[in-house]
N, C-alpha and C positions, 0 to 999 in steps of 0.2 A: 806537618802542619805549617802551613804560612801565616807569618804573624803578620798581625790586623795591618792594615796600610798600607802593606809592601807594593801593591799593584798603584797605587797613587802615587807613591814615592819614588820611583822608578823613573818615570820620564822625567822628574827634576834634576836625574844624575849629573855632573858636570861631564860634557862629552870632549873627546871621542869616549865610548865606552862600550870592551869587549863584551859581549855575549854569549856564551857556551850551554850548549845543550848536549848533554851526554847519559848513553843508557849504562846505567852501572849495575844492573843486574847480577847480583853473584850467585843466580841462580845459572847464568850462562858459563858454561864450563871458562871459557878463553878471557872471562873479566874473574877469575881469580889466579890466573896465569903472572909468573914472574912478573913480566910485563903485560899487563892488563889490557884488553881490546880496548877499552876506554881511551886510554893514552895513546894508542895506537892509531885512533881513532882522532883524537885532538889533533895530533901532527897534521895528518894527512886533509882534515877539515883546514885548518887554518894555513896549510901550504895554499890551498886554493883560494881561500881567501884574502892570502898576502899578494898573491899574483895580480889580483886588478885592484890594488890598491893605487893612491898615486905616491910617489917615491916619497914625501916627506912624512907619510903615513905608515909605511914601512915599519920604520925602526920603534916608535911607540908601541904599534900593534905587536911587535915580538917580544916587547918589554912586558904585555901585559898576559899574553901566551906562556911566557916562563913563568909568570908568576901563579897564574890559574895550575899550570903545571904541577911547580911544585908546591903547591895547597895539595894537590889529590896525589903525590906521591906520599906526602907526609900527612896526610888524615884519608886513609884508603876508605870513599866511603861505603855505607853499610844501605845505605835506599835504593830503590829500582833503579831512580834518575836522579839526577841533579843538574841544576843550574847554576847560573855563575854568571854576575855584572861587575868588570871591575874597571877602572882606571886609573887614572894616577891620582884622585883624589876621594873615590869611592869601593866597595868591595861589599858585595853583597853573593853570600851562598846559602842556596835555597837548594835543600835537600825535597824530591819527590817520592813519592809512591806512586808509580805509574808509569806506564809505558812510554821511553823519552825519545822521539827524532833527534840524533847525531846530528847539532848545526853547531854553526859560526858566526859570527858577525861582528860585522866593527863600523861604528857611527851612535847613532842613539839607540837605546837600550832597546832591542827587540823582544817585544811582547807576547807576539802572534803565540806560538805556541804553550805558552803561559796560561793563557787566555783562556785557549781551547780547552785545555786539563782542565782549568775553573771550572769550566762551564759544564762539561764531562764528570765531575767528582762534586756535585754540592753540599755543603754540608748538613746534614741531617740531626737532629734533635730524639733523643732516645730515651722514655719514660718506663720504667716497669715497674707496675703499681702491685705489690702484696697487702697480707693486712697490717704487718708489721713494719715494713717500711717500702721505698719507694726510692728505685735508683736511676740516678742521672745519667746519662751515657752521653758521646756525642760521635755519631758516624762518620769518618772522613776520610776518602781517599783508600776505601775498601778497610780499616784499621774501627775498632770499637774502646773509644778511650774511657773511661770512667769520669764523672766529671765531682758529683755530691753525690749522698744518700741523704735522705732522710726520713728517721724511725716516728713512728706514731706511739704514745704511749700512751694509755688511757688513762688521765686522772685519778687518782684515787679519791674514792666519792666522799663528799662532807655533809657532815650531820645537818647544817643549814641549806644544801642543794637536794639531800633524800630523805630525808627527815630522820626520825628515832625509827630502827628495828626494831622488828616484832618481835618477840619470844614465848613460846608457850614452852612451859614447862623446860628453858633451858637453852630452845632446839632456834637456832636463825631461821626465820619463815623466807624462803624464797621467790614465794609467787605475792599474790593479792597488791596494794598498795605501792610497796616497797620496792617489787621485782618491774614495776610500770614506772617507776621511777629511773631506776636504775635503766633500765631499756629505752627510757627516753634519753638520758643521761649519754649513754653510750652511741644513741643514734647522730644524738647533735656534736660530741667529738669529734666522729667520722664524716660529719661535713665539714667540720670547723678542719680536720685533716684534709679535705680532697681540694676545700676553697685554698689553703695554703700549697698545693699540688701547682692547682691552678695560677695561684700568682706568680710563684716560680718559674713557669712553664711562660707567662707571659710575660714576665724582666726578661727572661732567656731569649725569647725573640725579637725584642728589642736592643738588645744587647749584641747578639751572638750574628746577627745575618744566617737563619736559619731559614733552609728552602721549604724545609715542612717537618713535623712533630710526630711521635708516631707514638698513642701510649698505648701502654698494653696491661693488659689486667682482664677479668669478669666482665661482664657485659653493666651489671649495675654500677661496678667501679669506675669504669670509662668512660657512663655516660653521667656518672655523677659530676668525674671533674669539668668534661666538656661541657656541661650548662654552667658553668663557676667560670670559663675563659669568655673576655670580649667576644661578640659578634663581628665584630669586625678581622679576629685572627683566627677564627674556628674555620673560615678555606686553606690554613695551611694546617690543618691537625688533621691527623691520620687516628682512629681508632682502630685497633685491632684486639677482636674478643679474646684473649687468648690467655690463660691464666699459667703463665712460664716464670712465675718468678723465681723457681727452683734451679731454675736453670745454671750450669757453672757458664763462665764469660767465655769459655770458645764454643760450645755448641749454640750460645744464644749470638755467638759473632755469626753462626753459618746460618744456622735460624733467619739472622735478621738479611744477610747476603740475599737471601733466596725474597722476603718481604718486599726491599729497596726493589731490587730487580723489577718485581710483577707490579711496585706501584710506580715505577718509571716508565716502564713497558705503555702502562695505560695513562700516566698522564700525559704522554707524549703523544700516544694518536688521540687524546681528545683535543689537545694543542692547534693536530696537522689538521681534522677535523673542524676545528673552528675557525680554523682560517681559509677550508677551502666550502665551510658551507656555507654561506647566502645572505649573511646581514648586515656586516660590517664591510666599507671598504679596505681592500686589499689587493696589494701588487706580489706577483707572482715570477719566475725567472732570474737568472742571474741578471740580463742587462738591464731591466727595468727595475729591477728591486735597486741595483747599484745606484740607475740614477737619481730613483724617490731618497735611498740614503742619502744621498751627497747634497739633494737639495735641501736637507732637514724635514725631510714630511713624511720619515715611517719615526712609527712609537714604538714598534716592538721587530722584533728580526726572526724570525726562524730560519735554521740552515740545517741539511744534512752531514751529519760527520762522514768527515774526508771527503769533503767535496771542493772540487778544485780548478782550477781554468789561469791559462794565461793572459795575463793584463796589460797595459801600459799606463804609466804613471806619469803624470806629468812635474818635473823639475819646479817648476816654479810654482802652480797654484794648485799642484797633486791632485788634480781632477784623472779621476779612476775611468776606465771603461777599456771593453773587448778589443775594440778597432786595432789592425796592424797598422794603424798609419804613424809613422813616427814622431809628428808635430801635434804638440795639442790642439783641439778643434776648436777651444775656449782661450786661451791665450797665444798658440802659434807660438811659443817655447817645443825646446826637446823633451823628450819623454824616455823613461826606461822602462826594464821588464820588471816586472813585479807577479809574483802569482795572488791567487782568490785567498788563498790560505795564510797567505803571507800578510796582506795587507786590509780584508775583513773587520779582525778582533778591532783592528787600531780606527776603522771609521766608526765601528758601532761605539767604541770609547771616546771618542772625538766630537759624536751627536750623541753622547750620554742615554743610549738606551741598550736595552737590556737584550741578549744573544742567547736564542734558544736552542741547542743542540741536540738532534732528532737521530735516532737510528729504528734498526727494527724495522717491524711493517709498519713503520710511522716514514722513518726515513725512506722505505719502498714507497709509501705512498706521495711522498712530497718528491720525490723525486719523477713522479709522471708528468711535474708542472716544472721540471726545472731545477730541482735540488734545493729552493732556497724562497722567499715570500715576507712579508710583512705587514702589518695592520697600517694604516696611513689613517695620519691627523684625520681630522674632522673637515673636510675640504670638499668641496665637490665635484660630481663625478664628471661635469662636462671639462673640468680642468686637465685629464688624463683621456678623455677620450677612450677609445677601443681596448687600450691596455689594461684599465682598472675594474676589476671585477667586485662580485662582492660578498662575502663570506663570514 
């Protein structure tokens, strides 16, 4: 789990500052080995990256190589991947779940592949509604953590809310008056339970940064607490009929594995689908999506995972695009290489919008237009000309 902020906090680092990206898998036979691939793996990243450093950057950058070093000789860790920002005045280690690209870097804190996992692992909100209680979960990064429960327990009824029971000859009468009391009694509990479901469920997404909710229960129970949540937060709630609250916590972990899956599956081709169907403007292709970003005029980005292209960057005013020409076309400064993947996550953070991450026959299908696309402001279409379509 990444604690709240870290992605904000990060480019404030005081630079230079390393960055390490390492798979520490100890499901791979050779990262539980005396000397770990991981470590092995660090040397040989970071020899390449001392090589074209400039000489007075050198000796910093191995001061801060030793020191990531020995962090992860002496705390061997135990997650898929980790991360690691450090320098001489900062040190942040961010343990992953998740399959990690072996990189390096040294300057400001490199995000990119950060990023991408975010956007790849959302965190999900996880409800299972019984009649007796109701447990909290929260989905992250393939792991099912427990968060609350909380039990329903029916009042015990008062002589002033069901009045005096009946007795003939001794016996508690169950039905006529009494039992109409009691059943209405017991009905409005169970809203006065599903509205308190509800409220919870709705501080949780306020709170939490939660990509979407998923409760689970009976079909009466789920759709009781969905009319008790806002209108305005019921398109990120999931119902699923499904009455599993017996369930022990790993078969509802694979349970729930196999749910995420099939509603990722389809919110994503409705995503690639509404961007390539017909109402909204939208820019389509790596180069033109690139330049609508840079000029501030997409509001939303979709890309296909792992999708990739070499760039040039420009030194001075980092204006992004394909061209092999080595001078920028906008200032006439020099330019470096930079890849799509590499420099992406940090424009879409830069023009503060949101990075949608497609695979599947979603990512098959956005990739017939170029791998990548975006919804564009409210602007008109003679302003783009032949490029801007509309979907």
């Amino acid at each position: 789990m990444l604690r709240p902020g870290l992605i904000e906090s990060l480019p404030e680092l005081s630079k230079p500052v390393l960055t390490v990206y390492l798979d520490t898998n100890r499901e791979r036979t050779d990262n539980r080995a005396l000397e770990p691939a991981y470590l092995t793996s660090l040397g040989s990243h970071a020899k390449l990256t001392e090589e074209g450093l400039l000489p007075e950057d050198r000796e910093p950058f191995k001061e801060q190589v030793e020191r990531a070093e020995g962090y992860l000789r002496s705390h061997p860790p135990k997650s898929k991947g980790i991360a690691i920002f450090t320098g001489r005045e900062s040190w942040e280690f961010v343990p992953l779940e998740a399959i990690v690209e072996d990189e390096v870097h040294w300057g400001a804190p490199d995000l990119a592949q950060l990023i991408w996992l975010l956007e790849e692992h959302k965190p999900y909100g996880v409800v299972i509604v019984g009649r007796k209680r109701a447990r909290f979960f929260l989905y992250s990064w393939g792991e099912l953590l427990p968060v609350r429960d909380k039990k329903f327990l029916l009042e015990p009824s008062r002589k002033k809310e069901m009045g005096h029971v009946a007795r003939t000859l001794g016996v508690r009468m169950s039905h006529g008056t009494n039992r109409d009391l009691f059943e209405h009694h017991r009905y409005a509990e169970f809203l006065h339970y599903y509205r308190q479901i509800a409220q919870e469920i709705e501080r949780w997404c306020d709170a939490g940064h939660l990509h979407t909710v998923f409760i689970l229960g009976t079909a009466a129970v789920t759709t009781a607490i969905q009319q008790e949540i806002p209108a305005a937060l019921r398109e990120n709630i999931t119902c699923i009929q499904e009455d599993i609250a017996w369930l022990s916590k790993a078969k509802l972990q694979r349970h729930l594995e196999l749910i995420v899956a099939k509603h990722e599956s389809q919110r994503e081709m409705a995503v690639v689908d509404k961007l390539l169907g017909g109402e909204q403007a939208v820019v389509t292709g790596i180069d033109e999506t690139l330049v609508r970003l840079q000029q501030g005029r997409i509001r939303s980005l979709v890309v296909v995972k792992g999708l990739d292209a070499s760039l040039k960057c420009c030194n001075e005013c980092l204006w992004v695009d394909r061209s092999a020409d080595p001078v920028c076309p906008a200032c006439g400064r020099e330019r470096h290489s930079v890849s799509l993947r590499e420099i992406l996550p940090e424009l879409a953070r830069r023009q503060k919008i949101s990075m949608e991450v497609v695979s599947g026959g979603a990512g098959r299908k956005l990739e017939q237009v170029g791998g990548m696309g975006g919804w564009l402001r409210e602007l008109e279409r003679k302003d783009y000309g032949e490029h801007l379509t509309f979907a």
